[in-house]
C-alpha positions in Angstrom: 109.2 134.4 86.6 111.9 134.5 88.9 115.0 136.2 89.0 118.3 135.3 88.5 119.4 136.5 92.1 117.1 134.1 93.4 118.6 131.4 91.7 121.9 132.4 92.3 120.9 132.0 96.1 119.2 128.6 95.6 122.4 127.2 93.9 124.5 128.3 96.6 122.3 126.8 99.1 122.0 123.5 97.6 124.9 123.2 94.5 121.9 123.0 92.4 122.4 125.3 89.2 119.3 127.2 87.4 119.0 124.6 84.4 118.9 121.9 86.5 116.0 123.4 88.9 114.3 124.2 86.0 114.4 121.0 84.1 113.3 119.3 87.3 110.5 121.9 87.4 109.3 121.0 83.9 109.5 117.5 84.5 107.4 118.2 87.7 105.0 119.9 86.1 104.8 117.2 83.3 104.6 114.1 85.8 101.6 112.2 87.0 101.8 112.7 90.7 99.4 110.0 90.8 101.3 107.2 89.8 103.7 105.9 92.2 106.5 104.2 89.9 106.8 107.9 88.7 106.6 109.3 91.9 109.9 107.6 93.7 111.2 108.0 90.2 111.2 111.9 91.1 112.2 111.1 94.6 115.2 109.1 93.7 115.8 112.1 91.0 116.1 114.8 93.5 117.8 112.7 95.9 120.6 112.5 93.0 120.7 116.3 92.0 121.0 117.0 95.9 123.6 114.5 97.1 121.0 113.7 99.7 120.0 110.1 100.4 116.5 109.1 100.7 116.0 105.8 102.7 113.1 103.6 101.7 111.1 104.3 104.6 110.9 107.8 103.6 110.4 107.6 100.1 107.5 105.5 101.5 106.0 108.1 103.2 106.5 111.2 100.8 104.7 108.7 98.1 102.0 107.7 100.3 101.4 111.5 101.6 101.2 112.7 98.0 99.4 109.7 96.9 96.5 110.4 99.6 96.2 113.7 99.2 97.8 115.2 102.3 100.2 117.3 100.9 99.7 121.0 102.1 98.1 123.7 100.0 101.1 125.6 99.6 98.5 128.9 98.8 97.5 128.6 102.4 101.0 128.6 103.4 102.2 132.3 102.4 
């Protein structure tokens, strides 16, 4: 699990407390990733928490990215 400094560093980052990242994590976790209605529900979700708008033309491509499969393996990233 991770730590509470880590957290604190998140939420200065983005304004984002703990609880919130880790309701959104749950809900993550929980979601269909296949399903697109729940998919730009999620997008539009994290555009809220964040205070950062998503125009339509990129909720379009993060959807159809994850929807096709061409998200990278975060394993092969670290």
């Amino acid at each position: 699990m991770l730590g509470d400094s880590f957290f604190k560093k998140v939420e200065k980052k983005t304004n984002v407390n703990k609880d919130t990242i880790l309701s959104l994590a749950s809900k993550l976790q929980d979601s269909n990733m296949k399903d697109e209605q729940t998919l730009r529900e999620l997008i539009q979700e994290i555009s809220d928490i964040t205070g950062k708008e998503v125009s339509k033309e990129k909720s379009d491509k993060i959807v159809d990215t994850i929807l096709k499969d061409n998200v990278p393996n975060v394993d092969k990233m670290i």
